[in-house]
C-alpha positions, 0 to 999 in steps of 0.5 A: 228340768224346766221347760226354759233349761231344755229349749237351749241344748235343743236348739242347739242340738237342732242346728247341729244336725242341720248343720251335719245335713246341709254339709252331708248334702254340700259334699255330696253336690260338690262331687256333682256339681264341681264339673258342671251342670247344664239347665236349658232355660229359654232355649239358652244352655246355662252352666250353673258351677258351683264350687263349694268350700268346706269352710262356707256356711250352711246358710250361705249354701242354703242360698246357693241351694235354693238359688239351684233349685228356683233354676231348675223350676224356672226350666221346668215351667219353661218346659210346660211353656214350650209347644211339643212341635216347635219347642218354642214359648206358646206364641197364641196358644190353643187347645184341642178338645184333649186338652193339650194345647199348641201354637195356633199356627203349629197345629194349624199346619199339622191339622192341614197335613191331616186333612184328606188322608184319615182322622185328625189326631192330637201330635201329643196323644194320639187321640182322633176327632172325627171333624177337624176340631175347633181351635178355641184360644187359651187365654191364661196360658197365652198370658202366662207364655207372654211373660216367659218369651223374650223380648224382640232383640234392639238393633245391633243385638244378636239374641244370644245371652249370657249362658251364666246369667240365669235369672235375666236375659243379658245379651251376650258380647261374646262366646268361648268355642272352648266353653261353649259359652256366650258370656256378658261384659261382666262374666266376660272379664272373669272368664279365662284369658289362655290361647284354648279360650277362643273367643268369638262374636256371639252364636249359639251355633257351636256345633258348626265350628266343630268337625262333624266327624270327631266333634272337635273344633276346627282348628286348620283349612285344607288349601286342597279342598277349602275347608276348614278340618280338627287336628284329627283330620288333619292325622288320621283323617280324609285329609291326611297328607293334604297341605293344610294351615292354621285358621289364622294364617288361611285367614290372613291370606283371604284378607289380603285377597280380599283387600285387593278386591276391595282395590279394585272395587274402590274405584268402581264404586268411586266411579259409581257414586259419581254416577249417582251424583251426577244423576243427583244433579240430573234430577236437581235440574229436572226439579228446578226445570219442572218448577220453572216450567210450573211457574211459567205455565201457570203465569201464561194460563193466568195471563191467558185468563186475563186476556180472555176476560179483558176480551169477553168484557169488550164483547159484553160492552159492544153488546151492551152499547149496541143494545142500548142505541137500538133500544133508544131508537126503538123506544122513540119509534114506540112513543110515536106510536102511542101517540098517534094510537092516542089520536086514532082512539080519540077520533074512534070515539069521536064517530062513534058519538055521531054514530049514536046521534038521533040528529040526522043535521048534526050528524051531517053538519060534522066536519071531522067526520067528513074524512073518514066518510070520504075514505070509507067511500073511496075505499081508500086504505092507509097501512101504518109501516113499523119503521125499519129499525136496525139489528145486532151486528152479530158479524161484527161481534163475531169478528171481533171475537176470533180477532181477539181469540187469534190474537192471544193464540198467536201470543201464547205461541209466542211465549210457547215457541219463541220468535216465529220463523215467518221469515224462513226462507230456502238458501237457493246457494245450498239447493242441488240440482234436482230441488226446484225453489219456489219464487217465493223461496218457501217451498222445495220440489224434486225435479226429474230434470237438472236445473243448472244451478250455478256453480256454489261451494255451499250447493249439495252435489249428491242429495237432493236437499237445501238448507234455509238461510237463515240459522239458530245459534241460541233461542227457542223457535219453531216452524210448521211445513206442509208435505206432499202425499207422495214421494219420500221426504226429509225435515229437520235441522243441519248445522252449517258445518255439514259436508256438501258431497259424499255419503257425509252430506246426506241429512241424517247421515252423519252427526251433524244433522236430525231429521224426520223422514217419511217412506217413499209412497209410505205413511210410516215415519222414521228419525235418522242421526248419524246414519242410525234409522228409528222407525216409529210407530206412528202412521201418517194421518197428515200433511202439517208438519210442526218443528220445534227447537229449543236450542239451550235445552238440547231438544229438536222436536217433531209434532203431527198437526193433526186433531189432536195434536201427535208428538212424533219425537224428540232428539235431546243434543247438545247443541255446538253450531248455529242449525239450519233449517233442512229438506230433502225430496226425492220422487214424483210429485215430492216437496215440502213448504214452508206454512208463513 
């Protein structure tokens, strides 16, 4: 028979027993693998089920069968990829000098552990090193680990994969307590839809919803000991006999308990977030305030500029007239000089040439030689005088100069402060009858003995205080005062309304007044408002006193006119009622004035 007849009923042949072997080995696998097979790949368990119908083709299990096995290579390399103390993919894998290779970062704690107690030793072999080995990194591996770890997790993902997916990494939507499986979209539509199927959000932690005694899933919570318990718990456990509930119906009574927080929580967050709007519009107004107070700086330093450069031209322009007149005058005087140098220098060479003259009757015969011969004889001496000739007039620049310079102070105190209150003067209605009022109604004293004022419904009957009498019902002012050295004493601001007897009518003790006040002998200083005393920190170092209001603004503050300047303190009020200006002394040698 040829070689052409035999190669048909050998291939034949051939395909029937590969046939018989791959159904030999399909019934054989179909035993196994009907139930389930369980690969970890990644760290993530894939059931791999394959159900196998007598009436597949050998072919078409070939597929499922190499499909199987690339499976199991791919755990398999996943194991090789794993570092023995984390059980993790490689993250910057190195090698110890056995050549077994971990994470740095594992080995590097190990290695630390070991350090002071013995030889270092490989957690893998065992083998010991004498020195702390070197780390050198494995650069292939580390490559070939990169591959194999997952990709960081998008927001939104949990991590956890589809447990069927096996070739790629498909996040899971959600997973099957009865399974123990997380499933994709697409495995999830295919999956069982019966009761016992209980499907959850995607966790890779099935051991915590089951008992950790029976290993069954918990399916009730015992109200007595709030936690949740299997059915054998429940029967023959430590919670037999115990009032128990079905997970949903406990869940359903710890919404509604947690509904009726959530009630009273609206409120108190409604509450908060108008908080935080208000302080939204706090600071709304504090940006706008600080751009304003930005703009309005920076124009009174370009305005300041302006002033300053107008006030130095004028300077230069006295200095320059004033150069160029003394020069005029001086520049006459010169050529008078020279002019009269020149007839001295002619009249020099002149006796001179008589000097030199052999002639005696020439020489005698001279007459313009006679007067310098008489004086020569007289001994008679002229001294040419330098005319007087005037000087700069520094005192006037001077003037000039701090002129200006007071002038554009009291402009930008002007703008600074608003209108000054040179016209404040002490209501001697209001004074009681231990504060004497100056002449001049600008300064308060403390008199030991009673003054008999008349009889006035705006007088202080119990503290020795006066207000001025004139009041700020809006604007932006301020006034300075100097103080005494001793006794105690009081300014600030009051409004009309404030009581005239009583423990209501001192200044600072109720919410109609804010003052500073200084000890009695004492350099401390202290604010009072409604009876609440601050002490400050600050100690007295002098005797002027500025006072700052800005009525709009709600701000009443307190400066030290020392060098340098001190900011005492400021009250922040919302202001009601036109204020008075308030002093209050009491002691020997106490009082307070008003500086015009």
């Amino acid at each position: 028979m040829s070689g052409a007849a035999i190669l048909p009923p050998l291939t034949h042949l051939f395909y029937s027993l590969l046939q018989s072997f791959c159904l030999t080995i399909q019934i054989f696998l179909s035993l196994i693998l009907t139930v389930s097979r369980t690969e970890r790949v990644n760290s993530q368990e894939y059931k791999v089920l394959f159900v196998f119908d007598k009436r597949e083709s050998s072919v078409s299990f070939l597929v499922q069968l190499l499909f199987l096995l690339s499976v199991m290579a791919a755990a398999d390399l996943r194991d090789e990829l794993s570092c023995s103390i984390c059980l993790s993919i490689y993250t910057d894998p190195v090698s110890l000098p056995c050549s077994h290779n971990f994470c740095r970062g594992c080995i590097g704690r190990v290695l630390g552990t070991q350090e002071g107690s013995g030889p270092y030793s490989c957690p893998e072999c065992r083998q010991e090193f004498k020195e702390r080995p070197a780390l050198p990194r494995n650069r292939t591996l580390g490559n070939i680990a990169e591959r194999f770890r997952p990709t960081e997790t998008e927001p939104g993902e949990t991590g956890i994969f589809c447990t069927y997916c096996v070739l790629s990494l498909v996040p899971a939507v959600k997973s099957c307590l009865h399974c123990e499986a997380s499933l994709c979209e697409t495995h999830l539509r295919m999956h069982s839809k019966s009761a016992e199927h209980v499907l959850t959000q995607p966790t890779d932690s099935f051991m915590e919803r089951k008992c950790s005694v029976h290993h069954k899933v918990l399916e009730y919570y015992c109200c007595e000991e709030s936690v949740c318990v299997c059915v054998s718990c429940c029967l023959a456990g430590e919670h037999r006999g115990h009032r128990v509930e079905l997970l949903s119906e406990a869940s359903e009574k710890k919404k509604e308990t947690l509904r009726k927080v959530v009630e009273k929580l609206r409120p108190e967050r409604e509450e908060t977030e108008r908080g935080a709007q208000r302080l939204q519009e706090r600071r709304r107004e504090v940006a706008e305030k600080a751009a304003g107070e930005t703009e309005r700086v920076t124009a009174l330093f370009r305005d300041i500029r302006e002033q300053l450069e107008a006030l130095e031209k004028r300077l230069l322009s006295d200095i320059s007239s004033q150069k160029e007149k003394l020069s005029l005058t001086l520049t006459d005087l010169m050529e008078q000089l020279e002019i009269k140098k020149d007839e001295l220098s002619r009249k020099i060479r002149h006796i001179e040439e008589l000097c030199n003259m052999a002639d005696p009757l020439t020489v005698l015969q001279e007459r313009e030689s006679h007067g310098a011969a008489d004086n020569e004889g007289g001994r008679e001496r002229h001294d040419i005088k330098v005319p007087a000739v005037g000087d700069l007039d520094v005192d006037l620049i001077s003037e000039t100069l701090l002129t200006g310079l007071a002038a554009i102070g009291t402009g930008v105190k002007g703008r600074i402060y608003g209108q000054e209150a040179t016209d404040l003067l002490l209501d001697i209605n209001t004074a009681h009858n231990n504060v004497s009022v100056s002449g001049d109604r600008k300064s308060a004293s403390y008199s030991l003995t009673k003054l008999h004022y008349p009889q006035s419904p705006e007088r202080f009957q119990d503290y020795p205080q006066s207000l001025s009498s004139r009041s700020f019902p809006s604007g932006r002012h301020y006034w300075e005062v100097e103080v005494s050295e001793s006794g105690g004493w009081m300014v600030g601001v009051a409004y009309t309304s404030i009581e005239r007897r009583g423990d209501q009518s001192g200044i600072g003790n109720n919410n109609k007044s804010w003052c500073l006040y200084r000890w009695y002998n004492n350099n401390r200083y202290s604010v009072v408002h409604n009876s609440k005393r601050t002490d400050l920190p600050h100690v007295s170092s002098c005797r002027r006193i500025r006072i700052s209001l800005d009525y709009e603004a709600g701000r009443l503050s307190f400066y030290e006119l020392s060098e340098p300047i001190r900011h005492l303190h400021t009250f922040t009020v919302t202001f009601t009622e036109p204020l008075h200006v308030a002093f209050w002394v009491k002691g020997i040698n106490s009082w307070v004035r008003i500086i015009s």
